[in-house]
N, C-alpha and C positions, 0 to 999 in steps of 0.2 A: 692627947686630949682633942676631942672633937667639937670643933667651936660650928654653932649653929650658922645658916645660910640663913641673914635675915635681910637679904635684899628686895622680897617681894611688900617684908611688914617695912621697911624704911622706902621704898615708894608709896606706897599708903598714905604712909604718914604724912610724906610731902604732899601728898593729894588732899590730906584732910586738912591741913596748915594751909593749904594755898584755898581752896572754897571757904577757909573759915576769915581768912586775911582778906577776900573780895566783898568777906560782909560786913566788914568791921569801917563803919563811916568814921569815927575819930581817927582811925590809924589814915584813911584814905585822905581827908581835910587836913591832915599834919603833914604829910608829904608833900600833898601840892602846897603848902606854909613853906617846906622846905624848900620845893624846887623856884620858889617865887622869890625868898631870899637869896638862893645859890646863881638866879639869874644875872645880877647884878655885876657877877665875875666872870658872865659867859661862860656858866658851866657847859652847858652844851655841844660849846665849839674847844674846848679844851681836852680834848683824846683826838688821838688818829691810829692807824691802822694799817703795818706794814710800810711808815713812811707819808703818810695822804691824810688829811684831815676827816673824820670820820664825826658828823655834826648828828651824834644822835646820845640818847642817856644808856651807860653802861647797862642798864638793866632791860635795854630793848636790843641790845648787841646780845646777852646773853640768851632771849625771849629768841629773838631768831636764830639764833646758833638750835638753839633746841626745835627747832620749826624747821629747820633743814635737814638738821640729824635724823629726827625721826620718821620725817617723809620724804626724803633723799630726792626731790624734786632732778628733772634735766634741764630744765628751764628756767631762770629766774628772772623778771620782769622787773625793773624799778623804774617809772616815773621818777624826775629830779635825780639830776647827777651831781650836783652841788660841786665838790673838790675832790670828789672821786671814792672816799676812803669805803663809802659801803660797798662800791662795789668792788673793790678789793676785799674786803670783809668777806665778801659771799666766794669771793672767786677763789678765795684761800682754802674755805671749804667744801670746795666740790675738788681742787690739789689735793689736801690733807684726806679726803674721802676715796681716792683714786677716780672721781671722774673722769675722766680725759676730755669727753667728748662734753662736760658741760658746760655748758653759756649761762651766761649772764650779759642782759638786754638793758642797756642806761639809755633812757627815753630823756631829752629835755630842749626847752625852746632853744638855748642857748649854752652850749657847749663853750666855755670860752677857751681861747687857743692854748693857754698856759695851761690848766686844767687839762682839755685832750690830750696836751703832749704829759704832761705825768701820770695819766693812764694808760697811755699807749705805748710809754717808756718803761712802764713796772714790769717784774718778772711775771706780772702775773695775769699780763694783757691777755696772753693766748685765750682766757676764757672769756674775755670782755669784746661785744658788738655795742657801739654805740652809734645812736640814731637820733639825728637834730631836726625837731619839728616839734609843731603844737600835742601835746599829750593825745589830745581825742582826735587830733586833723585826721581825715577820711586817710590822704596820703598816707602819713605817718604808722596810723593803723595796717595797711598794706603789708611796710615795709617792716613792724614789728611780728606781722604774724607768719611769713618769710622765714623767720628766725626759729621759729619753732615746728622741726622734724614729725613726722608722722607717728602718734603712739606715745609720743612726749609727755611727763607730767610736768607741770606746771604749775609756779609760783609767782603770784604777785604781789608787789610792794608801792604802795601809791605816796608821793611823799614829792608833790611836786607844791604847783599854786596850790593853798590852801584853802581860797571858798569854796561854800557850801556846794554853789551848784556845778564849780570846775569839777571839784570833789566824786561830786554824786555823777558826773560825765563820766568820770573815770570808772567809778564803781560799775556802772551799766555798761562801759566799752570793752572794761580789760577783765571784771568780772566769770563774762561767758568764755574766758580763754584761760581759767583756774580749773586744773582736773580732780575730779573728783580724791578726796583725800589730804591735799594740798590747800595752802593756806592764802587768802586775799588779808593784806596787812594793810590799814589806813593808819596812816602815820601821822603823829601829831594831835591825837584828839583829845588829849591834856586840855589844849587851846580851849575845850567845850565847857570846862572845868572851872572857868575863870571868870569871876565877876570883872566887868568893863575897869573896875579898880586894879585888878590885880591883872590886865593884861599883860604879857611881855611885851614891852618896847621897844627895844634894841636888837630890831629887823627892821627888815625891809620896807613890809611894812605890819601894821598892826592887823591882825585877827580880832572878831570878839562875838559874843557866845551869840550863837544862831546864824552866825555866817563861816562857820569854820566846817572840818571834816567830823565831829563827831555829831553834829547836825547832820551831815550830808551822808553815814553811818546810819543813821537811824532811818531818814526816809530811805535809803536802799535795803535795808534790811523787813522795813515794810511795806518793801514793793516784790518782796522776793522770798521765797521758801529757800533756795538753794544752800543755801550758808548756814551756818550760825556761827556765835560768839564760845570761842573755848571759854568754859569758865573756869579754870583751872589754871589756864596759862593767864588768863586776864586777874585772875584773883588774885596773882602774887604781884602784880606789875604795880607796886608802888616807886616814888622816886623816876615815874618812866613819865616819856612824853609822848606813847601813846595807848594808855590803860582802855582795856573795851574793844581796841582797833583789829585784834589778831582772830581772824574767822576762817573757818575749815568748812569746805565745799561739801557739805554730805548727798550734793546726789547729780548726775550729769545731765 
């Protein structure tokens, strides 16, 4: 018996499920209901990843699994290195992909020592360069674009301070260093999401709407043709902490 190849019409489908899911404001206002309740337990900070704490929502671990898969970047750039776990995340992926020669770039003011040494002790350093300075400092920038080989595609992931204008620094700095095809990720723009009532509080410190990155999202994207917002990958990204944030470079 000949059973039919229907994996052209079950991508589809996912395509039409995911733009119809970006439109749907009850489903989108219930989820951030959820992730505002789920706070309370430090959902956030409760996964890690190969061992390392990995402080993001399972649903933007899988958003970027599919963002590297499909555009098999050489480069991966993250502003904020927090306890390490995403950049193990990514560096697992470019192992399991047979990269050899890929990198991944953890850019942050403060590397702290206990942290360095558990990234630098994983099996899975060899793809990890880490570099400790101001995200936008002149320096800093230097020594991040060093890291990236000639001919390189290139991914970035912004997910350090979280105001608007650090933010929108970053978008303008590390932006023109995303190659065409490849995806610039602002992380976090849930935070945009959030009336001053329902801010998370249990950081560092508090975000609140108009001073966060999906603010600082929007006036880059209106300062700029180069980009756009996947709507497809952003339309399924409920339960995520950062819906709208995943944009692909269409042009150099």
């Amino acid at each position: 018996m000949t059973v039919k190849d229907d994996r052209l019409e079950f991508e589809e489908h996912k395509k039409k499920m995911s733009l119809a899911l970006g439109k749907d404001e009850v489903a989108f206002r219930q989820s951030i209901d959820t992730l505002i309740m789920l706070d309370k337990y430090d959902y956030f900070y409760q996964w890690s990843w190969m061992g390392l704490p990995i402080i993001q929502a399972p649903a933007d671990i899988m958003a970027t699994q599919e963002v590297i898969w499909n555009t098999k970047p050489d480069v991966i750039i993250e502003t904020g290195v927090a306890r390490g776990g995403s950049l193990i995340f990514m560096a697992s992926l470019f192992a399991a992909m047979g990269k050899t020669d890929g990198k991944i770039v953890g850019v942050d003011i403060d590397i702290r020592a206990h942290n360095r040494e558990a990234i630098e002790s994983h099996p899975l350093s060899r793809h990890i360069t880490l570099i400790q300075g101001g995200s936008v400092d002149a320096e800093t920038l230097v020594e991040v674009k060093k890291q990236i080989p000639p001919g390189a595609r290139v991914m970035v992931v912004l997910d350090s301070d979280h105001s608007r204008d650090h933010v929108l620094a970053e978008c303008r700095a590390y932006g023109e260093l995303v190659t065409e095809g490849c995806y610039l990720v602002v992380a976090d723009t849930v935070i945009g999401h959030l009336t001053p009532e329902q801010a998370f509080t249990k950081r560092s410190k508090v975000w609140l709407q108009g001073d966060e990155p999906l603010q600082a999202l929007k006036d880059y994207m209106a300062e700029t043709d180069d980009f756009e917002i996947d709507p497809v990958l952003n339309g399924k990204l409920v339960l995520s902490s950062s819906p709208g944030g995943y944009c692909v470079r269409v042009k150099q």
